[in-house]
N, C-alpha and C positions, 0 to 999 in steps of 0.2 A: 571052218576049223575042224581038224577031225573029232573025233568020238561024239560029233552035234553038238557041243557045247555049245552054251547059251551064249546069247550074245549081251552083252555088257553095254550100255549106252551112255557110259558116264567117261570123260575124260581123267586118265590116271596116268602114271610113270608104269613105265613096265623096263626087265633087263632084258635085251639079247645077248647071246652070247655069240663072241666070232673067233675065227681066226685070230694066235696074239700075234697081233704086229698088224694087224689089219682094220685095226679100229677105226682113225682118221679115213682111210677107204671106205670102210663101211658108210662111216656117216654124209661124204660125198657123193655114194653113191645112193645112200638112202632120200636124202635131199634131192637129187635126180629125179628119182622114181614118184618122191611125193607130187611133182612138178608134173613130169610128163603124164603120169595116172591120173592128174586131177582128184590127189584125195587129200588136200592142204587140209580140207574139214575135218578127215579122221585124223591124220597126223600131224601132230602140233609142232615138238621138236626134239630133236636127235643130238643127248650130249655124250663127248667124251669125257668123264670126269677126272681133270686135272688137278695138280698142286704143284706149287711151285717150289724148288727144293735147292738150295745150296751145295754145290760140285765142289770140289777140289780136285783143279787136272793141273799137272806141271805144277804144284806149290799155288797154282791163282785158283778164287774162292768165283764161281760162275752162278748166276742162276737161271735156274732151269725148270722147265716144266718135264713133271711127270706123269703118266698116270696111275691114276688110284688105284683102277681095277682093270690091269691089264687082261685082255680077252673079253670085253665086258662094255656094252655102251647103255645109254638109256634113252627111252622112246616114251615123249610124253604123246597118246592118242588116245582115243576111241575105238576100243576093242569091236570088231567086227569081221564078219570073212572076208571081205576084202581089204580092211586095214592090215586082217594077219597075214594073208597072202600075199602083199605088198612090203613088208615087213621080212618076211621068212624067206620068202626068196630072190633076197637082196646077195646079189652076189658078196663071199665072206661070211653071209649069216649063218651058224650052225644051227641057230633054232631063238627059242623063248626061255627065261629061267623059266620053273612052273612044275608041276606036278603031272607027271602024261606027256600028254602031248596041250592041256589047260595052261595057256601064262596064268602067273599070278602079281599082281599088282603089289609093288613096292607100298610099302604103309608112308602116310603122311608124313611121318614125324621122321622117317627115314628119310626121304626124300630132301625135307627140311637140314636136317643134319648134312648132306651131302654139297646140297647148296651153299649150305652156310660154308662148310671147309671150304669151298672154289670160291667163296667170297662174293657168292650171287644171290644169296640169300636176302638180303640185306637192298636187293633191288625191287623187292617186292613192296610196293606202298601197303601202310599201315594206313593212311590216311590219303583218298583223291583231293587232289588242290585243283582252285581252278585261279586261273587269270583275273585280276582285277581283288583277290579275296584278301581280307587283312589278317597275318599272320603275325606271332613272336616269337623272337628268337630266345630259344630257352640253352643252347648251352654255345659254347665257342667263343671267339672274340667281341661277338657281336651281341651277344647275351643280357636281355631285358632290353631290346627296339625291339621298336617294331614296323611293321614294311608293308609293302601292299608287293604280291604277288606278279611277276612283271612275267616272266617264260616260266616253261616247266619243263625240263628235261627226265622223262620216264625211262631212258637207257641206262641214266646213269643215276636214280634217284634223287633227282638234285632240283633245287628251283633258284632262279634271279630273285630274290626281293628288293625293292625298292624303301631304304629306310633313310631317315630323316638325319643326317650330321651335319653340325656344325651349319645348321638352319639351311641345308640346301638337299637335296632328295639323290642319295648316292646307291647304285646297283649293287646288290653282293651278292654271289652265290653261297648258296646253303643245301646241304644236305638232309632230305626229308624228315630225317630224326633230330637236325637241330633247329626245327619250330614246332610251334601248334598252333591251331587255329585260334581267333578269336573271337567268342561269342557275342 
């Protein structure tokens, strides 16, 4: 990195900034670069932060994805000279936000808030489940069974449980916030 800056060994979000219109490029080609450079370890993942927005064309109501922060993508890595220099000159990238030529890491709670609006926030277990564990279900239709733990979908926060109706043992999916474990 120039000016010697230190090098950073903790995994954080960081913004680039690019070309606007060139974001989804970016991030293709960032994804590329991760790949054929071999530095998956410093760089984690590359978002464009969406939302999805309500059109009106010709009198009909569309939905549609926007971005948030047009010219603007986000890099969860491992700040180092060769994560920046893989990073920086990514074709379309203008640079690092930051102070200098120093990125500065996006704070948690920012990071949190952005997720949360893209509705990915909410993919992050509060709690690991595993296979076989006995859980209840605290809110939904299915609210006070409870079930034995049958798959666990981590992409989409979700898990199969296995609970008891009508005295025979029926699958339902639930989403990680409506069980808890139990002790």
């Amino acid at each position: 990195m120039p000016g010697g800056a230190s090098v950073v060994r903790e995994k954080n979000w960081y913004v680039i900034h690019t070309y606007s219109g060139y974001e989804n490029k970016v991030k293709t080609n960032l994804e590329k670069r991760v790949e054929s450079m071999n530095v998956g370890d410093k760089i984690f993942h590359v978002l464009v932060p969406m939302e999805d927005v309500i059109e009106v064309r010709d009198g009909k109501k569309k939905l549609v994805k926007k971005k948030i922060f047009p010219g603007y993508v986000l890099v969860e890595m491992i700040l180092t000279d060769d994560s920046w220099y893989v990073v920086r000159n990514t074709p379309g990238v203008t640079g690092f936000v930051g102070t200098g030529s120093k990125p500065i890491p996006l704070l948690e709670e920012e990071i949190d808030n952005i997720l949360k609006h893209m509705g990915l926030a909410d993919a992050k277990p509060k709690e690991i489940y595993n296979i076989g564990e006995s859980v209840r279900v605290i809110t939904g239709p299915f609210r006070n069974f409870t079930g034995v733990v049958e798959e666990i979908y981590p992409d989409k926060a979700k898990l199969k449980v296995l609970v008891t109706m009508f005295g025979r043992e029926t699958p339902v999916e639930v989403d990680y916030s409506q069980v808890q474990k139990m002790d």
